[in-house]
N, C-alpha and C positions, 0 to 999 in steps of 0.2 A: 504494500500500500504506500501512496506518496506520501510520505511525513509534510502535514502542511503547515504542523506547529512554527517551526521555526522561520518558513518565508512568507517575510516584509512582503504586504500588497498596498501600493499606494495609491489605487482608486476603486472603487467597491464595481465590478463588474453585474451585468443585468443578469437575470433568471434566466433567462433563454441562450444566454452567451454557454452554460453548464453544456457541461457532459452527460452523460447516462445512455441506462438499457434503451434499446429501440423496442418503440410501442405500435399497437396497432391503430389506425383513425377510430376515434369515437369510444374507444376501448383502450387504448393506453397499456397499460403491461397488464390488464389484469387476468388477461388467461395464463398469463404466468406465476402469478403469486402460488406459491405453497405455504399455503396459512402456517401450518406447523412448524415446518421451517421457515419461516419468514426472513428472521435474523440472522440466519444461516446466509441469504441470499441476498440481503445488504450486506453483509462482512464482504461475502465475494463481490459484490461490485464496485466496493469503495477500496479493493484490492484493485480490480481491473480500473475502475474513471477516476481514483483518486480519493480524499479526504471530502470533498462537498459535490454531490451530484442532485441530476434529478431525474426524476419519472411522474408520470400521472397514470390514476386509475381513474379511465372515465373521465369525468369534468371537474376532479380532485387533482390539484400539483402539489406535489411534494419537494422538499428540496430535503436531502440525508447528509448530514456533517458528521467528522470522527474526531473535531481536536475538541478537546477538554476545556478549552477558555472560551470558545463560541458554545462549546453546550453549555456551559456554566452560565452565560454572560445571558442565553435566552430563557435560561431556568430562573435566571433572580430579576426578570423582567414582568413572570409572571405576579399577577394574573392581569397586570393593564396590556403590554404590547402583547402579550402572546397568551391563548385560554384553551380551555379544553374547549374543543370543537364540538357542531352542534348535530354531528351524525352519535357520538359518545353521551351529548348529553340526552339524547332521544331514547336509544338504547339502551342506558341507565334507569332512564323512568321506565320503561316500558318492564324491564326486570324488576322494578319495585327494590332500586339499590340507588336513586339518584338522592346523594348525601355530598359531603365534602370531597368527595373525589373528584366529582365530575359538575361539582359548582361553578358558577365563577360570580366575580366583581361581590356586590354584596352581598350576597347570599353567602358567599366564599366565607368572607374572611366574619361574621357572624356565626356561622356552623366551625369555624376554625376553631374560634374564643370559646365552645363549647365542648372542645374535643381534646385539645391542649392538656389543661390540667387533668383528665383522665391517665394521660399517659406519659405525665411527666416522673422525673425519676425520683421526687418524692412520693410520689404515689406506690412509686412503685416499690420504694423500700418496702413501706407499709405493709404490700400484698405478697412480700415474698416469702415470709410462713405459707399464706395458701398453694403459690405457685411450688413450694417443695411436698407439699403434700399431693398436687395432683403428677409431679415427675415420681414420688414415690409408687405412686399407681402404675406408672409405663413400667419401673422398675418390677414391681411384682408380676405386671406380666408376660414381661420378658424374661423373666427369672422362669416362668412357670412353660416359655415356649424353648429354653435353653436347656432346660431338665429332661425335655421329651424330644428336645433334639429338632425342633420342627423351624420350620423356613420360617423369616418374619417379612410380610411386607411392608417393606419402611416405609415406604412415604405416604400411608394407609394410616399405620399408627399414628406418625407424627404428627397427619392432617389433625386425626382424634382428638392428640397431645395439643397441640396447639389451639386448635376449638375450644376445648375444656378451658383452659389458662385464660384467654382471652373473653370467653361468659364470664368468669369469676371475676378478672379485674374489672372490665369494664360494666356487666353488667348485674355483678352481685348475685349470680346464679349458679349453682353445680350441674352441669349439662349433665359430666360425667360419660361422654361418649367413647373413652377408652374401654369401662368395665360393660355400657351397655350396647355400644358398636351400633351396627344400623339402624337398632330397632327406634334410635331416634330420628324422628320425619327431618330433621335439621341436617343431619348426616348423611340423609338420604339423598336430598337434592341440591346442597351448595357447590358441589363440585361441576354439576352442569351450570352453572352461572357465567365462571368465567372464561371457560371454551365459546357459550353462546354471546358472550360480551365481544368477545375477540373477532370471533366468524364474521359476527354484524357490522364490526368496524370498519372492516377491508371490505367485507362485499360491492363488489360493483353497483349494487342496486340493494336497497334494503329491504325486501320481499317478506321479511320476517315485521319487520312493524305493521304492516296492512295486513297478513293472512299469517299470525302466529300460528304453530303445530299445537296439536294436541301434549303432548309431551311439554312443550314450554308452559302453557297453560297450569298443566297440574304442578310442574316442579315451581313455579312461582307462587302458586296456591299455597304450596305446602309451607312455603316460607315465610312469605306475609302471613300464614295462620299462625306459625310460631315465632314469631315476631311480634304480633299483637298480643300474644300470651306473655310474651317479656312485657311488652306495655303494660297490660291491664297486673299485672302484678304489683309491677312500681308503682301504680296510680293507687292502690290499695298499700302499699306502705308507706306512700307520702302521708293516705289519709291519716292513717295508723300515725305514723310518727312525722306530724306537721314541720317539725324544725327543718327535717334534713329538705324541705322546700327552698331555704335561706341557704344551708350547708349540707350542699349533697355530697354522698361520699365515692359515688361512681358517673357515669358517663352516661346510663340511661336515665339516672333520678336528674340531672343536669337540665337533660333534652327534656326531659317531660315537665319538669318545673318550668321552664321557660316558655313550655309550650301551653303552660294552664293559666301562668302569670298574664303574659303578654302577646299571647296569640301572634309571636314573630317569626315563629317556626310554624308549618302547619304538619298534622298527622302523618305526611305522607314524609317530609324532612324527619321527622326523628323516626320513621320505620324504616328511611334509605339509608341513615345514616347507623341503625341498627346492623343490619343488613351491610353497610361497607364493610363494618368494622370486622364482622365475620368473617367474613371472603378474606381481606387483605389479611388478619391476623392468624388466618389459617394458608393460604398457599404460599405467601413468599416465604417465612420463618420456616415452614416445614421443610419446604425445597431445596433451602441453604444449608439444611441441616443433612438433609438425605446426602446433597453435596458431596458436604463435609466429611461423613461418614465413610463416604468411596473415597475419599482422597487420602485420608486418611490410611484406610487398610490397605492401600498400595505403595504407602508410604510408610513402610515400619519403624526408620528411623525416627520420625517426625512424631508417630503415632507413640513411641516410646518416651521421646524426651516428652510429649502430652502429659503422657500416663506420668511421669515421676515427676511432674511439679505439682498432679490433681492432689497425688496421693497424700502429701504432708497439708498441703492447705487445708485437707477435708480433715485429718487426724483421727480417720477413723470411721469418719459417718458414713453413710451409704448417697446422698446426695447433699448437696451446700445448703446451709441451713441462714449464711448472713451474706449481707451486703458483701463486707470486709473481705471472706472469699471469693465470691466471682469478680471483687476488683485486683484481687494476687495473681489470678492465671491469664499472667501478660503472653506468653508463648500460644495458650489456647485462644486467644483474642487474636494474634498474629497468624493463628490457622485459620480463625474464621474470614479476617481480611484478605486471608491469599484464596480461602477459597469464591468467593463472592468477585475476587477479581479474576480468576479462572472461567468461574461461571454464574455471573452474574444473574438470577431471577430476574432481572426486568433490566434485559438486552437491550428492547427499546424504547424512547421515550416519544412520543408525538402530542407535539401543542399547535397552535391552530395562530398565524399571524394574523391580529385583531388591527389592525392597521399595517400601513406600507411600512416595511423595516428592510434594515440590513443585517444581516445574519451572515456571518463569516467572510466580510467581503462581500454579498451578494448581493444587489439589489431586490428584494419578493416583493410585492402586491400581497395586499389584504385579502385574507382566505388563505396564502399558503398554506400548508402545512411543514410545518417542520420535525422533522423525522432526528431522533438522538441516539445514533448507535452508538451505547454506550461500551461495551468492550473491547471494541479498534484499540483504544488510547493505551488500555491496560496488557493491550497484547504488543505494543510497540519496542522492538529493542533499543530505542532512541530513550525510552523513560525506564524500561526495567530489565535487567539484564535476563539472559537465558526468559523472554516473558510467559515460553510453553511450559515450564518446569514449576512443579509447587513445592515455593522455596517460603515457608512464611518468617523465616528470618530474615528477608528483606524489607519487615515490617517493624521492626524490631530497632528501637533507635542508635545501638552502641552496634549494629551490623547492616547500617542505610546503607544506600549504593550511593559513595558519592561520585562517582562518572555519570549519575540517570539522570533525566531534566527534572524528572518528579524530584528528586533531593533540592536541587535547585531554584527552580522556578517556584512552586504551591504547592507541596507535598505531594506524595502521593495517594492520599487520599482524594483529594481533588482534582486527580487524576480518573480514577477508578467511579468517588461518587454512589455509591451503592443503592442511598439512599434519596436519591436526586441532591435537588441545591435552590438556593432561594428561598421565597417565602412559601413556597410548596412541599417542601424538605418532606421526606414522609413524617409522619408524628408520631409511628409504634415504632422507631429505630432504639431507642433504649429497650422498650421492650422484647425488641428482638433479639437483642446482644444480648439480655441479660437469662431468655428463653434457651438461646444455643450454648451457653457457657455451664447453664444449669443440667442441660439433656446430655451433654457431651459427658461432662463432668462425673457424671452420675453413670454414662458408658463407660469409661476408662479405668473407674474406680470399682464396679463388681465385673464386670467380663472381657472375654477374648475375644477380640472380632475373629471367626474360625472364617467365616466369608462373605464378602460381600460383593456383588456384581449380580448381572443379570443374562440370561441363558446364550445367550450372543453375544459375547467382549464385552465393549465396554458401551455402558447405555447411551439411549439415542439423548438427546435434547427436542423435546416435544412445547411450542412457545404457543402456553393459550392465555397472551396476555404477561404470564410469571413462568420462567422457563425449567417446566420440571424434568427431572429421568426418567427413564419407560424401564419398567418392571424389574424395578433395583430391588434384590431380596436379600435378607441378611441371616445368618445362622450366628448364635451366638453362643460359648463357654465358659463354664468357668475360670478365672483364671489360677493360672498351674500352682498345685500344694493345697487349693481350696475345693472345698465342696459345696455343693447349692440344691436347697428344698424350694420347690414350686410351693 
């Protein structure tokens, strides 16, 4: 790919002056999209046309960048020059998920201010007795498929694992979908949400907003039903305990106080924004973690020096019981940054130019889209040395790369970005560091990874939206000298 960080452009060239795929009239590339692979097929074109190109689907123009200071520079623009576009915000309602995700202007930054302190890291101290009793749970019943010997499907469980964590903190609920698995309607149908979110977004034509299937009908049913069950709960403990209307202690008594106070929210805002918080808190965290997992057991060195830093900081327990420990395992936070820049969950970024701008040098028109292929930067050997190899002491401050731009220039983190940038920044990033350090933590300290991968090499990258593995299964053992009751 052409490194474009580093050459000086001294006048912003037009949209039409770009490169890119050759399209069809009236159709544009879109019989070529492979939704699954999508990211797959901007990495290779910004290999073949360069660092900023473009294409259209249909009567949609895209323009795709890979340097890290133009995706930064249009991420902290949002939400005035650049917003979520209005085929995403259609799409969102019509799933019954249209919350701070897919808001903009003031609607945005109102549903922000109310989502914020759920998930800040005060909160989160707070909730982290609960959050070790629900990995206690993954642990028993891993322990109990590690005794019989039997396959685990990771990213099954973890989805589970992270659902549970994520009702609890933010909505003061025990789903419990680890010990009770699908028999909850919520388990049942949130995984089709963000495939169907995704399909809808690149479709050439939106044929699913006018003649919805059967199938989307009921799985959206199912969730709006429990989702309203989460409301009408809270709205019976607000009545019950009037205070927490003044000082709520979660995320759903928030939205619902606000929305009984001041009618600024309506019904359908605090069930999307119910409804975000699911989705997003269960496939990125879980995804990174499944990741993690495989990088890990192919990496036994890595996976070794893991294991003897978990072991002293835990002193014994079976998972981390205090802040103070998941802030000591600097090497296991080093794995999780190398692996999220391997394989980043949300490859790409698309925001919608709300006005004429420049974006990398480019002149766009209002409507562009601006496409953010997030992993180009992190795969660059101009910023990280060897960047195929998973090295997470390159994250590590007393072993930087001082020859890589990232040491240089704005870290490497702000290279990578995991979490986007700007005033959109995702708002579960703590909680999701503090999710992976807890689940790892709790892996490396009772078992052996005996194997992990999936029936074919090495798994595929499936992007519906958050980029997960395909049928990554895990066996798990005791480790050696120790024994284990299910």
């Amino acid at each position: 790919m052409t490194d474009t960080a580093s050459v000086p452009r001294a006048a912003a060239i037009d949209y039409a002056e770009l490169p890119g795929p050759a399209g069809l009239p009236l159709l544009g590339i879109a019989h070529q999209v492979r939704g699954e692979q999508f990211h797959l097929q901007l990495e290779q074109w910004a290999r073949e046309f360069g660092g900023r190109f473009r294409f259209s689907i249909t009567h949609r123009h895209f323009i795709a960048i890979t340097d890290p200071q133009a995706i930064a520079s249009v991420l902290r623009q949002r939400p005035e020059a650049f917003r979520k576009g209005p085929r995403l915000v259609q799409v969102c309602k019509d799933l019954g998920m249209h919350g701070v995700f897919s808001a903009n202007g003031e609607a945005w930054r109102r549903q922000r201010q109310l989502v914020m302190p759920a998930l800040d890291p005060a909160h989160l101290h707070s909730y982290l007795g609960a959050m070790a009793a629900v990995t206690q749970r993954l642990l028993r019943k891993w322990q109990a498929k590690a005794v019989a010997g039997e396959e685990i499907d990771l990213l099954a469980d973890l989805m589970r694992y992270t659902v549970d964590v994520t009702t609890g903190l933010a909505f003061g609920h025990d789903l419990n979908t680890l010990e009770q698995g699908d028999g909850q309607a919520i388990q049942q149908h949130l995984n089709f949400i963000f495939p169907a979110l995704f399909k809808r977004t690149l479709a050439p034509v939106d044929w699913a907003h006018w003649f919805p299937d059967a199938a989307t009908r009921r799985h959206v049913a199912a969730l709006q039903e429990a989702v309203r069950d989460f409301i009408a709960r809270t709205r019976e403990q607000l009545d019950r305990e009037p205070q927490l209307r003044h000082k709520p202690q979660n995320l759903i008594q928030a939205l619902v106080a606000t929305r009984d106070a001041d009618h600024s929210l309506s019904d359908d805002d605090v069930s999307g924004n119910v409804l975000t918080m699911l989705l997003a808190g269960e496939d990125t965290t879980a995804n990174t973690l499944a990741w993690l997992v495989w990088l890990l057991h192919g990496h036994p060195t890595e996976l070794d020096k893991a294991r003897q830093e978990v072991l002293p900081v835990l002193g014994g327990a079976a998972v981390p019981e205090r802040v103070e420990q998941l802030a000591a395992l600097d090497h296991l936070d080093a794995c999780a940054n190398e692996a999220m820049r391997l394989k980043p969950v949300v490859p790409v970024n698309i925001t919608e130019a709300a006005q004429d701008a420049e974006v990398d040098g480019v002149r766009v028109p209002a409507g562009t889209f601006v496409v953010c292929v997030m992993r180009a930067a992190g795969m660059d050997p101009a910023r990280f040395r060897q960047p195929h190899e998973f090295r997470p002491a390159r994250w590590l401050e007393a072993e930087a790369e001082p020859g890589a731009e990232a040491g240089r220039m704005f870290g490497a983190k702000r290279v990578v970005m995991p979490f986007g940038a700007g005033p959109r920044v995702c708002p579960g990033r703590y909680l999701a560091l503090a999710e992976i350090k807890m689940v790892m933590a709790m892996v490396l300290a009772n078992f052996e990874l005996e194997h992990v991968g999936c029936e074919h090499g090495e798994p595929q990258e499936r992007l519906t939206l958050t980029m997960a593995p395909v049928g990554l299964r895990m066996r798990l053992r005791a480790p050696a000298g120790t024994t284990m009751e299910a």
